[in-house]
Z-matrix of the N, CA and C atoms (Angstrom, degrees):
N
C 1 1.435
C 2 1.523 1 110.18
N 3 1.484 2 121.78 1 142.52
C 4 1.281 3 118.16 2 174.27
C 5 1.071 4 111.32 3 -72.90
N 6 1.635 5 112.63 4 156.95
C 7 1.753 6 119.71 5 176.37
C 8 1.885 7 107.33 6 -85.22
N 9 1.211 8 99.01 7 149.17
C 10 1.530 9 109.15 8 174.82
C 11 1.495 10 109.37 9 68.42
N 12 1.429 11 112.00 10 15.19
C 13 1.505 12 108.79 11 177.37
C 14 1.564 13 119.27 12 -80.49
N 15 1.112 14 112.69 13 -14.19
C 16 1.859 15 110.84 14 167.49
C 17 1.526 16 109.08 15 -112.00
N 18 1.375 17 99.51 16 133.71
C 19 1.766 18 127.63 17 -166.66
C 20 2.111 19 97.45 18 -49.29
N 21 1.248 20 115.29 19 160.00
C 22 1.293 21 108.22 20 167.97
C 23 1.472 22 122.52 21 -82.49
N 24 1.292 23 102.49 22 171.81
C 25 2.242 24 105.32 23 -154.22
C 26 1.319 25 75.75 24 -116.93
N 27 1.285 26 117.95 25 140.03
C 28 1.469 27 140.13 26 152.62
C 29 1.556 28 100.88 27 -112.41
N 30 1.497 29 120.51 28 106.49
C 31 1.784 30 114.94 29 177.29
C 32 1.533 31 93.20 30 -99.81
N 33 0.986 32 125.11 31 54.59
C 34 2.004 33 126.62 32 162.95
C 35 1.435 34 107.37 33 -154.15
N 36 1.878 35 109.28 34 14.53
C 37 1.555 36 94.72 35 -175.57
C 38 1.406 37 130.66 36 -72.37
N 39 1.241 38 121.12 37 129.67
C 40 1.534 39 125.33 38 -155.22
C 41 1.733 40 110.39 39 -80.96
N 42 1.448 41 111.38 40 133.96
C 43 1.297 42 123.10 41 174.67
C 44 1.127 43 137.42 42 -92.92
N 45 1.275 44 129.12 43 78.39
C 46 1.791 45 118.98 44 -160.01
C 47 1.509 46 117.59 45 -111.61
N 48 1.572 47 107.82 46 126.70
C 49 1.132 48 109.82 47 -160.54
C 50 1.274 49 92.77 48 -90.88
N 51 2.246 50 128.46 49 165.36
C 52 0.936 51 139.49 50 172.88
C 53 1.979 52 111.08 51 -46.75
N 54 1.885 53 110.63 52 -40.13
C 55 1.041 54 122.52 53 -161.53
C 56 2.186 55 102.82 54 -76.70
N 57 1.282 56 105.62 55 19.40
C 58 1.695 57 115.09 56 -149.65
C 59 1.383 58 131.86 57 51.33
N 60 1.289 59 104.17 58 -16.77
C 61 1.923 60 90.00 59 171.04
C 62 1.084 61 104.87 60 -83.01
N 63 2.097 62 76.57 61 135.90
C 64 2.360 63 102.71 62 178.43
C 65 1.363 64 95.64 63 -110.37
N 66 1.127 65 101.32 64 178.59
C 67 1.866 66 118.67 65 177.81
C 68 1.401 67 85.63 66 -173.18
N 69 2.071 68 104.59 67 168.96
C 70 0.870 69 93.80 68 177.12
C 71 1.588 70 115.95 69 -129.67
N 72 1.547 71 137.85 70 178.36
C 73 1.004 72 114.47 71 -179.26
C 74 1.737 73 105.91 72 -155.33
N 75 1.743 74 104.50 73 171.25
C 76 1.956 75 72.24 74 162.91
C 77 1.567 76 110.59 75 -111.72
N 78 1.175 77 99.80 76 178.96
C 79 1.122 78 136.84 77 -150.38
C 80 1.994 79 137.11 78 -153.28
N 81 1.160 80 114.19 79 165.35
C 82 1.124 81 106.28 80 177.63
C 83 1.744 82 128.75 81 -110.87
N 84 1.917 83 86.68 82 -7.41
C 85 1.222 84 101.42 83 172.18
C 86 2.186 85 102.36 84 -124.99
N 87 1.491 86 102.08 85 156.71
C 88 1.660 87 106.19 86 165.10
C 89 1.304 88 120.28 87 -36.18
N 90 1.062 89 100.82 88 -44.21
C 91 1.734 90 107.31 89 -154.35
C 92 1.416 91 111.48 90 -156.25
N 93 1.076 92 110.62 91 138.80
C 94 2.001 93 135.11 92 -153.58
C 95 1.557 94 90.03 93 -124.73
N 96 1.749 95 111.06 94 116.97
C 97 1.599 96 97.85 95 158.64
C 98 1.597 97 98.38 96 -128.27
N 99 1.729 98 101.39 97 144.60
C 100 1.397 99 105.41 98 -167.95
C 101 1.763 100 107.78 99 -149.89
N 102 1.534 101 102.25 100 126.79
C 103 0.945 102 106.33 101 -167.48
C 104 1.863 103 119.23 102 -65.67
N 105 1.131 104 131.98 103 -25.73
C 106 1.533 105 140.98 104 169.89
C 107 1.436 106 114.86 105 -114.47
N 108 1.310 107 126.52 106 135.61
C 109 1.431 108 130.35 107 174.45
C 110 1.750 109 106.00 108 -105.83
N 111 1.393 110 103.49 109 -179.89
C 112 1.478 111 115.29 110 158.86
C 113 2.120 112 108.47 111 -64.57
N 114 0.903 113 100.05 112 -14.05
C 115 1.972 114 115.44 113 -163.15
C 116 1.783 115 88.78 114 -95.83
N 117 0.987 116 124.13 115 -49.86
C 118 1.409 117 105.38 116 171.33
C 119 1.573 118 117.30 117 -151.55
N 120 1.244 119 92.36 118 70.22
C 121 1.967 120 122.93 119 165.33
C 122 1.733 121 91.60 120 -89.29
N 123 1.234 122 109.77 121 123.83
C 124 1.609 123 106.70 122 158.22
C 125 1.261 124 121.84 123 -41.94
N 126 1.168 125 117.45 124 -31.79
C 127 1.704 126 137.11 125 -159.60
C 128 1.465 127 107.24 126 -60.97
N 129 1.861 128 102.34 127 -48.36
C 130 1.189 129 120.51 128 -155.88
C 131 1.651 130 99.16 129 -101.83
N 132 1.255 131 110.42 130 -26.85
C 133 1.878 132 103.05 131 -168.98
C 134 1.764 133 88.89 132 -100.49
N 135 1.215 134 141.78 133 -13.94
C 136 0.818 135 142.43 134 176.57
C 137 1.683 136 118.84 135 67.12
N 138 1.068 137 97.49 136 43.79
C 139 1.713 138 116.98 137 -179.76
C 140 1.117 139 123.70 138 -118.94
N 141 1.703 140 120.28 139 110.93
C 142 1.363 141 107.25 140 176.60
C 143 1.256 142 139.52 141 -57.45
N 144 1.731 143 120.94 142 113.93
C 145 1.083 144 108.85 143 156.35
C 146 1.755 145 140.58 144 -140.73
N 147 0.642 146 129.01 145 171.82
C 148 1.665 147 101.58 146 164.22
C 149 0.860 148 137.16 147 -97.53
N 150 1.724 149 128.45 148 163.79
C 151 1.655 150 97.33 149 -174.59
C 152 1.503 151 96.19 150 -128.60
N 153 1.067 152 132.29 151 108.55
C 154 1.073 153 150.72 152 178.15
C 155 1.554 154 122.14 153 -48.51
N 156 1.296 155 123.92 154 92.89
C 157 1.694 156 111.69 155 -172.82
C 158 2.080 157 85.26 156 -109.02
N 159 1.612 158 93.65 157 140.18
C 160 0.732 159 97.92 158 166.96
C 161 1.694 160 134.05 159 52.46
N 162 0.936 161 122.25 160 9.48
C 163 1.689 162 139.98 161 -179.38
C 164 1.466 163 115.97 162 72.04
N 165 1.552 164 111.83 163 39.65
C 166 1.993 165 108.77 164 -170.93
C 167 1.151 166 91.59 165 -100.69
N 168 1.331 167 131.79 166 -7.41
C 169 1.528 168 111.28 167 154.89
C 170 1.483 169 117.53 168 -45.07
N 171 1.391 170 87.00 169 -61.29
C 172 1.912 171 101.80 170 -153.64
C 173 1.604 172 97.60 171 -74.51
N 174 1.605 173 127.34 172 -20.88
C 175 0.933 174 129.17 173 -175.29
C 176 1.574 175 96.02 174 -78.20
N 177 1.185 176 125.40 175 -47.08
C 178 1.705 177 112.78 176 165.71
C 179 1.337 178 144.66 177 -43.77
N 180 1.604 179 102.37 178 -43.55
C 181 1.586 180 131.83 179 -177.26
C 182 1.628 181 90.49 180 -76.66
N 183 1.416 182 130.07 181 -41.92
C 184 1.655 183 119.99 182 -179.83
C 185 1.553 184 101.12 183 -68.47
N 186 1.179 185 112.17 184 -31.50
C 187 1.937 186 89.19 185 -174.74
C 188 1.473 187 109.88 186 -101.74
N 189 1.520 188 109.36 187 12.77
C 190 1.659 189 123.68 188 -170.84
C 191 2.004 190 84.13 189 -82.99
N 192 1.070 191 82.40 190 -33.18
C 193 2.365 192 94.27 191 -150.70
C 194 1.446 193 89.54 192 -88.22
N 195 1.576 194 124.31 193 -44.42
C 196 1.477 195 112.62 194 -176.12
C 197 1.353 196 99.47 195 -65.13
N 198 1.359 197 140.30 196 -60.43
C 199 1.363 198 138.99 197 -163.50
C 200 1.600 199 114.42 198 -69.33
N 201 1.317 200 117.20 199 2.77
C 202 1.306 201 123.30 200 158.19
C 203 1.606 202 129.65 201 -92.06
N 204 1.322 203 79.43 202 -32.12
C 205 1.840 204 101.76 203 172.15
C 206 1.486 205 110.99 204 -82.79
N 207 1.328 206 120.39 205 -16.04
C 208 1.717 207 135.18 206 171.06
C 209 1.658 208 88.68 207 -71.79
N 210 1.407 209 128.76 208 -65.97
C 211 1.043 210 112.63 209 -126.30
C 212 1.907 211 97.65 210 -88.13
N 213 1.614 212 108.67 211 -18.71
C 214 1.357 213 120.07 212 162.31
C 215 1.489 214 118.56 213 -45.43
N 216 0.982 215 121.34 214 -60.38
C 217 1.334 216 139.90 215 -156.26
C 218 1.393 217 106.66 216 -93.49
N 219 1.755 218 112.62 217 -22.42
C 220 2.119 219 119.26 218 153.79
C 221 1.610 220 106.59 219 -60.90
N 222 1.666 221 117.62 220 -37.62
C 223 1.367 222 105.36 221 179.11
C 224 1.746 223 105.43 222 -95.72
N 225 0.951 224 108.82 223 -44.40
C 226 2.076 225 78.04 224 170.30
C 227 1.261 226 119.72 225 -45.51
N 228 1.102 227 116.28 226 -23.84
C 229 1.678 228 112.31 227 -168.90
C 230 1.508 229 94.30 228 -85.40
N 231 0.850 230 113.48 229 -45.50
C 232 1.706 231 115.68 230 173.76
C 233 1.322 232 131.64 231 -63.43
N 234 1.214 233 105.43 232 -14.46
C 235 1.611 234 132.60 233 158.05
C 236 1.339 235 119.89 234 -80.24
N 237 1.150 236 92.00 235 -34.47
C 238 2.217 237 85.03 236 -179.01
C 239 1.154 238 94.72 237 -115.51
N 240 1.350 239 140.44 238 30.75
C 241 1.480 240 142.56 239 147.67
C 242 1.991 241 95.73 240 -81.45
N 243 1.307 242 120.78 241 -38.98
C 244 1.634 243 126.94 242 -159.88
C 245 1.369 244 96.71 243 -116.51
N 246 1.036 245 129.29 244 39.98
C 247 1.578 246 136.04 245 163.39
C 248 1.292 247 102.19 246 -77.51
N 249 1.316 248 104.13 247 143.82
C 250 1.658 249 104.54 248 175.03
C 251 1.646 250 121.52 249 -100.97
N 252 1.740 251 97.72 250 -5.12
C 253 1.582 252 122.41 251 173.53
C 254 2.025 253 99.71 252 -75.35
N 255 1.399 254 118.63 253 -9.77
C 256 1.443 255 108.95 254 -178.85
C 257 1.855 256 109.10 255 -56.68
N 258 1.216 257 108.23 256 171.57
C 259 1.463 258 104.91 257 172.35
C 260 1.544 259 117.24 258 -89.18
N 261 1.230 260 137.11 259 -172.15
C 262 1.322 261 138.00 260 170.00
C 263 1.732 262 111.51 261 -64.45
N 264 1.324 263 119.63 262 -46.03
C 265 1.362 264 137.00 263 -163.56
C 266 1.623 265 89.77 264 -63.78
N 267 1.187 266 130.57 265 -55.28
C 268 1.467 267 112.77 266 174.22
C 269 1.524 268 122.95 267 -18.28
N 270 1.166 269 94.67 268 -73.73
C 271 1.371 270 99.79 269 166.18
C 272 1.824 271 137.47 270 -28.71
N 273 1.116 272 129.92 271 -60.89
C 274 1.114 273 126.77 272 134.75
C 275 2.035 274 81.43 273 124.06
N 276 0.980 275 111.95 274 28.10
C 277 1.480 276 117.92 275 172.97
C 278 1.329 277 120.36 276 -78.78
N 279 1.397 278 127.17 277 5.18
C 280 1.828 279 118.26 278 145.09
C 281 2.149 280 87.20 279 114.81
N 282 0.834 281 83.96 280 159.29
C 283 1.568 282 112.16 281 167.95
C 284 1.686 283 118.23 282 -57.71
N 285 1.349 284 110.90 283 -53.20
C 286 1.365 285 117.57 284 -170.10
C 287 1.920 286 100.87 285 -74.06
N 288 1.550 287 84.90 286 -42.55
C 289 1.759 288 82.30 287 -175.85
C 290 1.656 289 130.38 288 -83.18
N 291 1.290 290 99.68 289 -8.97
C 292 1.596 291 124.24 290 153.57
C 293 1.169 292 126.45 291 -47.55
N 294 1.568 293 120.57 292 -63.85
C 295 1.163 294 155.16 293 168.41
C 296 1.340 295 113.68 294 -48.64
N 297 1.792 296 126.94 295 -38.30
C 298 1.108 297 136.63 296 -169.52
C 299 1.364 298 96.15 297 -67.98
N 300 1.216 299 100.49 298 -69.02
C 301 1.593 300 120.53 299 -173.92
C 302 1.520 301 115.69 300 -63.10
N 303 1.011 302 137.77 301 -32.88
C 304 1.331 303 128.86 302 149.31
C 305 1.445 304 122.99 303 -51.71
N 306 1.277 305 128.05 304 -48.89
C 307 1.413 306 137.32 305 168.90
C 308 1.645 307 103.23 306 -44.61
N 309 1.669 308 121.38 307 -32.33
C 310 0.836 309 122.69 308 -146.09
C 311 1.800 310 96.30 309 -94.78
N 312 1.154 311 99.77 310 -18.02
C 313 1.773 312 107.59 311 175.72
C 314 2.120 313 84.44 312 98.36
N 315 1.009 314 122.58 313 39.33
C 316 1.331 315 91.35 314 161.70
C 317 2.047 316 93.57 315 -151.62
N 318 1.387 317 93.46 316 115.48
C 319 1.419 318 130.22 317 -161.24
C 320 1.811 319 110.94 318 -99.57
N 321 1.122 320 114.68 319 -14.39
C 322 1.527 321 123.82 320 176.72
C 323 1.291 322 115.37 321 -133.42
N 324 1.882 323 117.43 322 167.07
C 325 1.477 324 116.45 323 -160.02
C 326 1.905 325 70.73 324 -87.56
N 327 0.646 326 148.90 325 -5.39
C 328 1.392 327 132.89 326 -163.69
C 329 1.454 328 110.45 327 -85.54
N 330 1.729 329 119.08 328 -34.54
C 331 1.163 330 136.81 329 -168.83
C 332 1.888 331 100.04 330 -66.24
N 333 1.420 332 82.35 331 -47.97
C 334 1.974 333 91.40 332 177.68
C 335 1.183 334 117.84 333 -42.91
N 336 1.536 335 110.41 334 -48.84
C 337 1.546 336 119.37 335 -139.08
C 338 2.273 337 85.28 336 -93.38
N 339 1.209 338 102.45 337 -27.74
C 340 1.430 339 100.52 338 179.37
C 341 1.924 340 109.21 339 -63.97
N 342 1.230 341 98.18 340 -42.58
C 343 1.814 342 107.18 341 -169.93
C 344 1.624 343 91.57 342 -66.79
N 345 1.300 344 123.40 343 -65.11
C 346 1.809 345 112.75 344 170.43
C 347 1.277 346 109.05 345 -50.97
N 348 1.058 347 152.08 346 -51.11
C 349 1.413 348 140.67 347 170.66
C 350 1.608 349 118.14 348 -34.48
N 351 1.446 350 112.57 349 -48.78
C 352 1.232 351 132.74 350 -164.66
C 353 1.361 352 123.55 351 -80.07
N 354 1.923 353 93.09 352 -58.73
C 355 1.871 354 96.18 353 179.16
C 356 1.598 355 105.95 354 -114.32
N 357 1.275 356 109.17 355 3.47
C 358 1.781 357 103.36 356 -146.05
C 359 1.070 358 158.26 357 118.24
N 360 1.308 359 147.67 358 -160.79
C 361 1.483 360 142.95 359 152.08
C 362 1.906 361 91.58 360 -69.96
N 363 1.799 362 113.46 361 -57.25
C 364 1.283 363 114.21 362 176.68
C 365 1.486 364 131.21 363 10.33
N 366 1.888 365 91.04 364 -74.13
C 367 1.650 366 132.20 365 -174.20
C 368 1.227 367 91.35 366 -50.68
N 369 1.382 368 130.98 367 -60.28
C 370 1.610 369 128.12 368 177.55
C 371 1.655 370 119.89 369 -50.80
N 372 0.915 371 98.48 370 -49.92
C 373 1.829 372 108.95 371 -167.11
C 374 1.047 373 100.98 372 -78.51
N 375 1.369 374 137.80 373 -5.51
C 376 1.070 375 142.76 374 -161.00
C 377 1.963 376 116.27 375 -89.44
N 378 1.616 377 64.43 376 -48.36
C 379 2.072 378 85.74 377 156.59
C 380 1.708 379 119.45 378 -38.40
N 381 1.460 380 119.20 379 120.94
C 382 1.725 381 90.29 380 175.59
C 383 1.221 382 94.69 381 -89.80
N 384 1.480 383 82.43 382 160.31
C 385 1.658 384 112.18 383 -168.02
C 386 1.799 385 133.82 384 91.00
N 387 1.462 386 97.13 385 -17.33
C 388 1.282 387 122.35 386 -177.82
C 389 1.789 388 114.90 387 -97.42
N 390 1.642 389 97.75 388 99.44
C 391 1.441 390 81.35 389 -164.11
C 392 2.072 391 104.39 390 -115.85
N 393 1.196 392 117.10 391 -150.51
C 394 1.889 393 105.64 392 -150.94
C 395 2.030 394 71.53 393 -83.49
N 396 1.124 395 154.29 394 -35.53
C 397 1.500 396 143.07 395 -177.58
C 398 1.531 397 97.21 396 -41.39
N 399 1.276 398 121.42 397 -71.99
C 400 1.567 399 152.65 398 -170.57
C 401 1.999 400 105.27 399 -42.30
N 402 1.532 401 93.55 400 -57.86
C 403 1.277 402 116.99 401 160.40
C 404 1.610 403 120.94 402 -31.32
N 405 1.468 404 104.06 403 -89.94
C 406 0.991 405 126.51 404 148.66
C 407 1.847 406 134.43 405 -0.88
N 408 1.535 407 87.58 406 -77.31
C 409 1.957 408 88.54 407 155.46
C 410 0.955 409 133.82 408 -61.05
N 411 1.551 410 111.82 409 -31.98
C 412 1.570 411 98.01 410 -173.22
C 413 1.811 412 106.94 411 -94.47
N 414 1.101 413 113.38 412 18.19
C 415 1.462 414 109.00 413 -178.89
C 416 1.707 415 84.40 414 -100.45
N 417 1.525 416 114.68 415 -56.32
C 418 1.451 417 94.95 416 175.61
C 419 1.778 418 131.10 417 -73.97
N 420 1.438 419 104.51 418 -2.35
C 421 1.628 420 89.15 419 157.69
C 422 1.954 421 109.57 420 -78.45
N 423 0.864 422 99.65 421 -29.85
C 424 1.935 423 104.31 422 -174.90
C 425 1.536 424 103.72 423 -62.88
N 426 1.582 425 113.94 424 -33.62
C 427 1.977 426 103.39 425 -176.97
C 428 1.579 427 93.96 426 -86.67
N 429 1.561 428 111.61 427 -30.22
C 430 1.987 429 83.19 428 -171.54
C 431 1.310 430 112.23 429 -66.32
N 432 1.719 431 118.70 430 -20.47
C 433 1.596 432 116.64 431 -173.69
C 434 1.513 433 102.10 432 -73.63
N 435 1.607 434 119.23 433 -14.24
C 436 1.721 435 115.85 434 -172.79
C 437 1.525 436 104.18 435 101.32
N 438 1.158 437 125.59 436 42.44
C 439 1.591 438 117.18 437 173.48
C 440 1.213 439 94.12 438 -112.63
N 441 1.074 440 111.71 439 153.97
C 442 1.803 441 143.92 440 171.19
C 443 1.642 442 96.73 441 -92.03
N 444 0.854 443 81.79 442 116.64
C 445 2.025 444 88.50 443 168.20
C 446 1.801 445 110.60 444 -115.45
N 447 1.009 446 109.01 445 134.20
C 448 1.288 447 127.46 446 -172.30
C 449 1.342 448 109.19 447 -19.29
N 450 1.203 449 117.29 448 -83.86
C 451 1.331 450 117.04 449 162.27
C 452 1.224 451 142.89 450 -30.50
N 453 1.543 452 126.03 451 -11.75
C 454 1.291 453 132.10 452 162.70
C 455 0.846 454 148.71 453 -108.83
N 456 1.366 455 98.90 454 18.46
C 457 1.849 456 130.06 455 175.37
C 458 1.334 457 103.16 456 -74.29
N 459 1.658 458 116.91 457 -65.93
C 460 1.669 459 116.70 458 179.80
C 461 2.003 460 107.62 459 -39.46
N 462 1.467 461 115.51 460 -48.83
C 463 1.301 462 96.13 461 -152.50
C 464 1.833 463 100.68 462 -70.98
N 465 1.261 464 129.95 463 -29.66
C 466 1.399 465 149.49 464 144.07
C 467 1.563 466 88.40 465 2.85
N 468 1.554 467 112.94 466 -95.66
C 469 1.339 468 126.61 467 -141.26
C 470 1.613 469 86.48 468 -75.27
N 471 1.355 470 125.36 469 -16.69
C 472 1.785 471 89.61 470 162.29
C 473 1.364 472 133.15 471 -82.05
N 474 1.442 473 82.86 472 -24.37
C 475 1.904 474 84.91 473 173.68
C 476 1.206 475 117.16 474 -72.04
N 477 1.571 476 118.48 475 -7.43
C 478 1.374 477 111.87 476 167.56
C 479 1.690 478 124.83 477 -85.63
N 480 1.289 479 103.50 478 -14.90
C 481 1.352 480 129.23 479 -165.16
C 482 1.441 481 106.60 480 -102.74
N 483 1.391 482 129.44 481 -5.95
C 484 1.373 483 138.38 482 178.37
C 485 1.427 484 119.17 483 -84.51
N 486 1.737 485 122.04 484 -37.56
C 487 1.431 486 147.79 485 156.59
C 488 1.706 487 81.92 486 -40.04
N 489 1.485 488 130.18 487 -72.43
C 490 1.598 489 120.49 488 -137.27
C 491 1.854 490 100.81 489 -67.75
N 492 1.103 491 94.95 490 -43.31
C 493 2.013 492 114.40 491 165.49
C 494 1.569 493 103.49 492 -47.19
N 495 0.851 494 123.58 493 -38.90
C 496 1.689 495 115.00 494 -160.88
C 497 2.009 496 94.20 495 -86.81
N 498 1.539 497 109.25 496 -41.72
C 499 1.169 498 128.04 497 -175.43
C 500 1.501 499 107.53 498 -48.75
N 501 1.285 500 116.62 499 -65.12
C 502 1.460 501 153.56 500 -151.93
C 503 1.675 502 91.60 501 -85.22
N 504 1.091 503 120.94 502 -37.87
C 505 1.818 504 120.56 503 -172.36
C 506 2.310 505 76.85 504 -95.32
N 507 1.036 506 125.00 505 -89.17
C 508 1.782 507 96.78 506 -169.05
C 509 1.678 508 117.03 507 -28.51
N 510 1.308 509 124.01 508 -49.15
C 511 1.382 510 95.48 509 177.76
C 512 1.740 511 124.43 510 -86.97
N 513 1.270 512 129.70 511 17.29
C 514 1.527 513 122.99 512 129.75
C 515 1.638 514 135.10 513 -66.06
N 516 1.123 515 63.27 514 -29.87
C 517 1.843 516 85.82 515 169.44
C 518 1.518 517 125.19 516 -68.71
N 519 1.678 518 105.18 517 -39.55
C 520 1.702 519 107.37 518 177.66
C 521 1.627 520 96.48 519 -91.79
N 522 1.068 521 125.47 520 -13.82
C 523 1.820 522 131.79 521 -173.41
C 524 1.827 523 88.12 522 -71.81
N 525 1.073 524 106.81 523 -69.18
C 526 1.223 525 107.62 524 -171.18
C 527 1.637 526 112.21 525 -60.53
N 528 0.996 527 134.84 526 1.79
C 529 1.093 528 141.97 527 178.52
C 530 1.137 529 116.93 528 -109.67
């Protein structure tokens, strides 16, 4: 075996944690510095805390708060896209059919969505000059902007209610089986 080939033993080398408790131990060096002990490891004192390397906490909690504030400000925008205070021209329903409906005293997507609420497709057609073509567009300019029109709430709650039917018909099905 070569001589001087294992490092020197210090058996009193001292351990000092960031929190000040030392102890001692051996070792290959004097002195041990260490940022967490058994004396204040969360693990062991049982206290929450974090331990921050380098700022990826705070670097988390900033894109925790931006991506909350993204997702706020995705639904306001999505909210005053489906305002019913918008004007007609939103819509993008043409000159002639603008005109109808203004003549007609109804000046907002809100005014629309009240007359379908109220009388119907009817309330529309009812308009002269306004016929089921005329109709027609402006119910599909109102779903591409994201409005719910009266009428399409019921078919909604069946398609939600059709999953429980399909559910409810498999387990007669395994009963009977």
């Amino acid at each position: 075996m070569k001589p001087d080939l294992h490092p020197k033993w210090y058996p009193e080398a001292q351990v000092i944690c960031a929190c000040g408790n030392t102890w001692t131990v051996g070792a290959t060096v004097p002195e041990i510095r260490t940022d967490v002990c058994s004396a204040c490891h969360p693990f062991f004192t049982g206290e929450q805390r974090i331990v921050d390397t380098e700022g990826q906490v705070d670097r988390f909690m900033r894109r925790l708060r931006a991506r909350e504030e993204a997702l706020l400000e995705e639904e306001r925008r999505k909210a005053s896209r489906t305002s019913p205070e918008l004007p007609l021209e939103v819509l993008e329903l043409g000159t002639r059919l603008e005109n109808l409906l203004t003549e007609a005293g109804i000046e907002k997507v809100g005014d629309i969505l009240d007359i379908l609420a109220e009388k119907g497709d009817e309330g529309l057609t009812d308009i002269k000059g306004l016929g089921l073509k005329a109709l027609a567009d402006t119910k599909r300019g109102l779903r591409t902007h994201g409005f719910v029109l009266p009428g399409d709430e019921p078919e909604a709650e069946e398609a939600e209610a059709s999953p429980e039917d399909e559910t409810a018909e498999e387990a007669a099905a395994a009963e009977a089986a």
